[in-house]
C-alpha positions in Angstrom: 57.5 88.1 -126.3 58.7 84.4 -126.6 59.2 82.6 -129.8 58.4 79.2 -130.0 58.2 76.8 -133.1 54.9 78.0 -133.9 56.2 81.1 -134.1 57.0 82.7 -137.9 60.3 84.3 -138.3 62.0 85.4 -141.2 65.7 86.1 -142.3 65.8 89.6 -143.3 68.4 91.0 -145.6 69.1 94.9 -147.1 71.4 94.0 -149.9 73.1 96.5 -152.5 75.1 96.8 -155.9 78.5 97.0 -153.8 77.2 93.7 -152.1 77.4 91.6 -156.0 80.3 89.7 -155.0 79.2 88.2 -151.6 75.2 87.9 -152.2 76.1 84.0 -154.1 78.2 83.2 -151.4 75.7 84.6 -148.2 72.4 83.0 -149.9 74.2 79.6 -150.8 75.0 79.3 -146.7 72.0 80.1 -146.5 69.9 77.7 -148.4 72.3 74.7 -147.6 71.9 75.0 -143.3 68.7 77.8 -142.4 66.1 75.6 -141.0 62.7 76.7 -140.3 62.4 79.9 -141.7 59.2 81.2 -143.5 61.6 82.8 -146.2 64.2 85.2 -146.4 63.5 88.8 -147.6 65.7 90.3 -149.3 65.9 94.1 -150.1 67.6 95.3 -152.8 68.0 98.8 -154.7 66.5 100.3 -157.9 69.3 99.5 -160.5 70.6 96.3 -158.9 70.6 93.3 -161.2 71.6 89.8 -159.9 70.9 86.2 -160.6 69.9 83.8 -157.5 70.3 80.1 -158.3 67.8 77.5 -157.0 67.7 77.9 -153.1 66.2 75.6 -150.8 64.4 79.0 -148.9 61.9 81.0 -150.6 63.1 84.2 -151.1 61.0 87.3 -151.3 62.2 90.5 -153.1 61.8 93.7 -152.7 63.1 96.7 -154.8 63.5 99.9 -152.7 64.5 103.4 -154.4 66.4 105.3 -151.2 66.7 108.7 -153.9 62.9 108.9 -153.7 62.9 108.5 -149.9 65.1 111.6 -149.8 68.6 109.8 -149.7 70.5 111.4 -151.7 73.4 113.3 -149.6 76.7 112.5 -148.9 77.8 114.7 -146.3 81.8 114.7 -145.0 82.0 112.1 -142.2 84.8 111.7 -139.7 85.2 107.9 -139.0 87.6 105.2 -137.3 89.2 102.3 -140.2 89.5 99.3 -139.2 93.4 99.9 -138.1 91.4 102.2 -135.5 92.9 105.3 -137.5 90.7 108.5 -137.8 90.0 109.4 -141.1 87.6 111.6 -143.6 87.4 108.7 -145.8 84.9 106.1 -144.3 82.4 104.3 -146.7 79.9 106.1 -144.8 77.6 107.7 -148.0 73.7 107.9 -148.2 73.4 104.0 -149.0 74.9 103.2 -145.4 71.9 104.9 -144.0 69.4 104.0 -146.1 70.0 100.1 -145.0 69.9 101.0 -141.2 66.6 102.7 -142.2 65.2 99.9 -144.2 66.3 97.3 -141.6 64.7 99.1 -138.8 61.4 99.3 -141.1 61.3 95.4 -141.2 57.6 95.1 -140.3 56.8 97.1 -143.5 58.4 94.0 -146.2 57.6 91.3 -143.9 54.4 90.4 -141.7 56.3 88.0 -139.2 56.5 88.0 -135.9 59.7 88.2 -135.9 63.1 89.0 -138.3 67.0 87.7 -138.0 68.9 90.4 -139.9 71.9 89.8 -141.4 74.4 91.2 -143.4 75.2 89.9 -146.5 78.7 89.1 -145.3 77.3 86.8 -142.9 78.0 83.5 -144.1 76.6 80.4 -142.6 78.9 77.1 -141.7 76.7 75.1 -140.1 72.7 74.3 -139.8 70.5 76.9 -137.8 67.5 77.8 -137.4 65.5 80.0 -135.8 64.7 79.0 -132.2 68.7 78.9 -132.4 68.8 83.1 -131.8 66.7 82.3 -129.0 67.4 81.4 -125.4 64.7 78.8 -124.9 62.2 81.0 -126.8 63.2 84.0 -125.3 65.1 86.5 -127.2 68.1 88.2 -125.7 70.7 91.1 -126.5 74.5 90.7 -125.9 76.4 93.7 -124.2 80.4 94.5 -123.4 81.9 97.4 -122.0 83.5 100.2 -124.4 86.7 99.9 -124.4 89.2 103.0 -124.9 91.0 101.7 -128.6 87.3 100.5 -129.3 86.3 101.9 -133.0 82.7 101.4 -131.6 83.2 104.5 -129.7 82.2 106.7 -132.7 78.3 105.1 -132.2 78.6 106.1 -128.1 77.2 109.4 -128.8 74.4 108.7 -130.8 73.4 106.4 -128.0 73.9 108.9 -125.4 71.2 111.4 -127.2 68.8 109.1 -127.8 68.8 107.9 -124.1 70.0 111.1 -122.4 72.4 109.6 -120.5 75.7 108.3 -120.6 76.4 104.4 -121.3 79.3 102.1 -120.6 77.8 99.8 -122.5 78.6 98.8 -126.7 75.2 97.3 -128.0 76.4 96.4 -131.2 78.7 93.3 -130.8 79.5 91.4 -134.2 78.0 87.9 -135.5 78.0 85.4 -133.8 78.5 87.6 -130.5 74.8 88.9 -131.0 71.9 87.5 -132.8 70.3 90.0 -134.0 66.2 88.9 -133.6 64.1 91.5 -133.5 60.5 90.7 -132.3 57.8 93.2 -134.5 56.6 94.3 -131.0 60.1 95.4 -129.9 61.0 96.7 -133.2 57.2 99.1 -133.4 58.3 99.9 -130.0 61.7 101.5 -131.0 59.9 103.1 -133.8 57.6 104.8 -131.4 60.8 106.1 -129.1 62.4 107.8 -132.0 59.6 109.3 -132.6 58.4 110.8 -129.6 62.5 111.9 -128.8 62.7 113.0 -132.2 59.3 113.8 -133.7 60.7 111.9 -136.6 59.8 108.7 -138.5 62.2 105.9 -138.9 62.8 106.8 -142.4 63.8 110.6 -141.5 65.6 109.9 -138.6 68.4 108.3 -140.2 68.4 110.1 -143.1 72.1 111.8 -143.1 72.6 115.3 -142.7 76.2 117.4 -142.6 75.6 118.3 -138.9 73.6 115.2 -137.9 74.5 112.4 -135.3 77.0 108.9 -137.0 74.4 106.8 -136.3 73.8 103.3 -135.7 70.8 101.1 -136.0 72.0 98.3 -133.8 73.7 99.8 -131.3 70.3 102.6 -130.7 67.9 99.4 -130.4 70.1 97.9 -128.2 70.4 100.5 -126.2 66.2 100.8 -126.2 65.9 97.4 -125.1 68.4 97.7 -121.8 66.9 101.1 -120.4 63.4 102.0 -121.9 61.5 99.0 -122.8 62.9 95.2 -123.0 60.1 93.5 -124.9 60.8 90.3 -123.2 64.4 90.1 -124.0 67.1 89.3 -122.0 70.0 91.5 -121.4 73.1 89.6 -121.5 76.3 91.4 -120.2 79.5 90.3 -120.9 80.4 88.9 -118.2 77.4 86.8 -117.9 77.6 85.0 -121.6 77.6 81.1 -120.2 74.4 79.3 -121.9 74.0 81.6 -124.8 73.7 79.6 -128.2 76.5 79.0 -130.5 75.4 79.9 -133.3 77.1 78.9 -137.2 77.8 82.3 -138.5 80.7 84.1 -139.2 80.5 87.7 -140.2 83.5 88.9 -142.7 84.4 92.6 -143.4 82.9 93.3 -147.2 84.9 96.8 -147.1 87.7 94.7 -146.8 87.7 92.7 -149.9 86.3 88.7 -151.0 89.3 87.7 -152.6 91.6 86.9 -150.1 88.8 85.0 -148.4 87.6 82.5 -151.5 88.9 79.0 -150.0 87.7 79.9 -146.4 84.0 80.4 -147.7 84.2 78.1 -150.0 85.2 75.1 -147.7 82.6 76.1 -145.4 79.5 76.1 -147.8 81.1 72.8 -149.4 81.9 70.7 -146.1 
């Protein structure tokens, strides 16, 4: 599927009570440099109360509930911290599902044709807009070998299962590395592929269990698009990344703290 300007695409956003201190900061980037987006949707949960000041995007929201959707567990979960260490302790509850769940429901909260998700400690720096996670209309993926220190290892698995063969490949590279469009038809696709691999829906399938797979959303789509179905994407290795668009984000680490990071954000919403 190509997207041209005709085309209506959304920014897409699963937000939560731990994400209070970065939401002002991710929607002010926002409404000062997105260009050309229908509106941004953003998904909160029940019990989250927040104030949004005067934007320059519509924004749609939509209160979600992920303990009547059955997300209520917090199973033990062996992890890599970001000093590539392996502990017990990553922030890797019931809520970290629940927004690869929601995000991969998209087409549910939003009748576009197609969604940029981001996080909400993307923060923008520059003006973008949507033909700009594009490659002339056509939406791509970026790709780069695992490498052996690479905490992205821990996703390789559930990668491995859903494909049923083993990959070199990471799918899940960081903003701006990967843009993160997903077309409705690709993203109804991958819903279709989990559930004929799984016999589950989207909303069961990543719902944690003790003895269940450390699963991720972006890396599993990614994964669909290079060896099941592409949609109309482009597969972009890594060594082949020459003419893919620079785009003006910068992701942050929210587990890591906003404090120490004030100035920086602050000079590039301001400048």
């Amino acid at each position: 599927m190509r997207l041209d300007t005709e085309s209506v695409v959304d920014l897409f956003i699963k937000t939560w009570s731990g994400d209070a201190k970065w939401l002002p900061y991710c929607l002010a980037g926002h409404s000062r440099y997105a260009r050309d987006f229908r509106q941004l949707v953003l998904i909160t949960d029940k019990g989250f109360d927040f104030e949004i000041s005067a934007t320059n995007i519509p924004i749609k929201i939509i209160e979600t509930d992920p303990t009547e959707a059955g997300y209520t567990e917090n199973p033990a979960f062996w992890g890599v911290n970001r000093q590539g260490k392996i502990t017990e302790k990553s922030p890797r509850g019931p809520g970290y599902y629940w927004q690869q769940a929601v995000k991969m429901s998209w087409p549910e909260y939003s009748d576009a044709d197609a969604v940029v998700i981001l996080d909400t400690d993307v923060i923008a720096w520059g003006k973008f807009c949507a033909m700009d996670f594009t490659m002339n209309g056509q939406p791509y993926w970026r790709t780069e070998p695992y490498k052996t220190n690479d905490n992205d290892l821990i996703w390789k698995n559930c990668v491995e299962s859903f494909l049923g063969e083993s990959v070199c490949k990471n799918y899940m590279l960081k903003y701006p590395d990967n843009p993160y469009l997903f077309t409705r038809e690709a993203t109804i696709g991958f819903a279709a592929q989990i559930r004929e691999r799984y016999g589950l829906s989207i909303i069961d399938f990543f719902r944690p269990t003790s003895d269940g797979l450390r699963l991720s959303e972006f890396s599993l789509f990614g994964a669909y698009l290079d060896r099941v179905n592409r949609h109309g994407y482009i597969i972009v290795d890594f060594d082949t990344f020459m003419g893919v668009p620079d785009i003006p984000l910068k992701q942050y680490w929210s587990w890591g703290g906003l404090d120490p990071l004030f100035e920086d954000i602050d000079q590039m919403i301001e400048s």
